[in-house]
N, C-alpha and C positions, 0 to 999 in steps of 0.2 A: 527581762533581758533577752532571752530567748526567742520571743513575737517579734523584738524587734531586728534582731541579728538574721531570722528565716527571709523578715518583708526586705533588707538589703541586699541579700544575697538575690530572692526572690523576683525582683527589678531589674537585675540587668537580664538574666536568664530570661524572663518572656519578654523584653527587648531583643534580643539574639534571636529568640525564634520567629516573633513578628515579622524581622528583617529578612532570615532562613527563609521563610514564607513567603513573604514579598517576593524577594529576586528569582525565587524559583514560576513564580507567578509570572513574574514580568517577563522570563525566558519561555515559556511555554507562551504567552501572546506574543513573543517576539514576530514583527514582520518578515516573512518571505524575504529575500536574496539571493541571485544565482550563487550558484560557487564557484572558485575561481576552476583556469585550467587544471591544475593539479589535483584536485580536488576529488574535478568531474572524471578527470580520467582515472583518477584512484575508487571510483564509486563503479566503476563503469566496469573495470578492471576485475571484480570485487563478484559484479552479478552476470558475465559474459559468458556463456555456458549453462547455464542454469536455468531449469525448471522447476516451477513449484506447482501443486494442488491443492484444491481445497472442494471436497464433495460434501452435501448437505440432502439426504441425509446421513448418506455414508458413502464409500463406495462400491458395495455391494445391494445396497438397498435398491426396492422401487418403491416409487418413483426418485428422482434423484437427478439433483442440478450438480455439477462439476466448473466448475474454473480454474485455468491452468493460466497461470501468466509465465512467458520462456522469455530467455534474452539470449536467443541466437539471432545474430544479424538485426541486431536491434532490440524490438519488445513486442513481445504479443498479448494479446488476452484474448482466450478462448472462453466458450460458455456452451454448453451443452445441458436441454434438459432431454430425461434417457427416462422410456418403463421399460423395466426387464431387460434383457438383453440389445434394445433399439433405440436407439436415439430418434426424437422427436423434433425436436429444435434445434440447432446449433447455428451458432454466432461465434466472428471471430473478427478483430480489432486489431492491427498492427502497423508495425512505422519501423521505417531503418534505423533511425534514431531518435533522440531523445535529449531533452534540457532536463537538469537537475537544477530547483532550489533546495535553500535549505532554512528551517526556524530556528538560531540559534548556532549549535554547531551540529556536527553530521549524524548527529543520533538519529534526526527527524527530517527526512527529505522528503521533496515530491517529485516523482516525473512528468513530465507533458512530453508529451509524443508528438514529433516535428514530420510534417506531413504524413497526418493517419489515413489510414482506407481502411473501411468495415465493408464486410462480407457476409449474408448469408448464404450459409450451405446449404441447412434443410429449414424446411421442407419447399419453399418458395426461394431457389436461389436469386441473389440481387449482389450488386457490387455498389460499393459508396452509398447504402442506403440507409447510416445511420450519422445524424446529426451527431459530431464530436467535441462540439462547445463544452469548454467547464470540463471535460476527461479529464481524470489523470488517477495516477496512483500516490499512493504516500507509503513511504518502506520507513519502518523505526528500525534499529540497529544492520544496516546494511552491509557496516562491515564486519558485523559479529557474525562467522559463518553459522552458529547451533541456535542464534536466536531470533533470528529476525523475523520480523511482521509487517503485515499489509493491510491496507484500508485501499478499496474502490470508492474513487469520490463522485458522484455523478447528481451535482449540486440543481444542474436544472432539467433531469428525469428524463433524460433522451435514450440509454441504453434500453433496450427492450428485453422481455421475458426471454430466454431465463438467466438474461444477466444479474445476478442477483447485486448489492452495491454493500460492501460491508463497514459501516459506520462505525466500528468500532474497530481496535488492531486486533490483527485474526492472524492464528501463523496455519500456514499453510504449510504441508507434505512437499518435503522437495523430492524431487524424483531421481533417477540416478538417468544417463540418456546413453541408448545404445546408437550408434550410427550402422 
């Protein structure tokens, strides 16, 4: 009586989770959608001021790539590769503004940067000389100020060295900014 009282019980409970599992499946492939106005200006609202870092392999090491994405007047993404005390390389990527989709609800957004210019500084400076098809970023918890995270998306391999592109969510060092 026992065996059979577990397998009843037992039956709806991994139905429940089958389903748990499914819908959360099915929101994570959910398709892309902008957000509405309110949304975009409550996201926007949320990262305007704000800069973050992210150095690999540190910030004090050499050699050592850095990425700084800001959202003053828009969005930037910088990239610098540094030995020692000097930078070697640096690139920088930025747009007054900015479209937000989103997968789902606002946990999981993406930006596209509406008329970008890319810039390099060193060592061979150039203006608009990188291809910005396919750019964008992806921010998870954007309005959670203590936790949010970033993936560089750069789907058909146009950013150049030492843009580094981070596939996976990475939380980046916010900085505090002195004017």
């Amino acid at each position: 009586m026992a065996k059979f009282a577990a397998k009843t019980y037992l039956t709806p409970i991994l139905l429940l989770t089958v389903l748990a599992i499914s819908a959360g499946l099915f929101a994570a492939c959910a398709e892309p959608e902008p957000v509405t106005e309110a949304e975009a200006a409550e996201i926007k609202s949320a990262l305007d001021g704000r800069s973050f870092r992210q150095f690999d392999a540190g910030v004090d090491d050499s050699p050592r790539r850095g990425v700084i994405i800001d959202f003053f007047d828009g969005v930037e993404v910088w990239a610098q590769y540094a030995e020692g005390d000097y930078a070697v390389d640096e690139w920088r990527i930025y747009a007054p503004d900015y479209r937000i989709e989103k997968s789902g609800d606002l946990s999981d957004i993406t930006i596209y940067m509406e008329n970008p210019r890319s810039e390099r500084i060193l060592t061979e400076p150039c203006e608009d000389c990188v291809p910005m098809e396919g750019f964008s970023i992806s921010i998870r918890d954007a309005l959670d100020e203590d936790d949010i995270r970033f993936r560089l998306n750069d789907p058909d391999g146009v950013l150049p060295s030492p843009f580094p592109v981070f596939t996976s969510w990475t939380r980046f060092d916010e900085d505090e900014y002195f004017e």
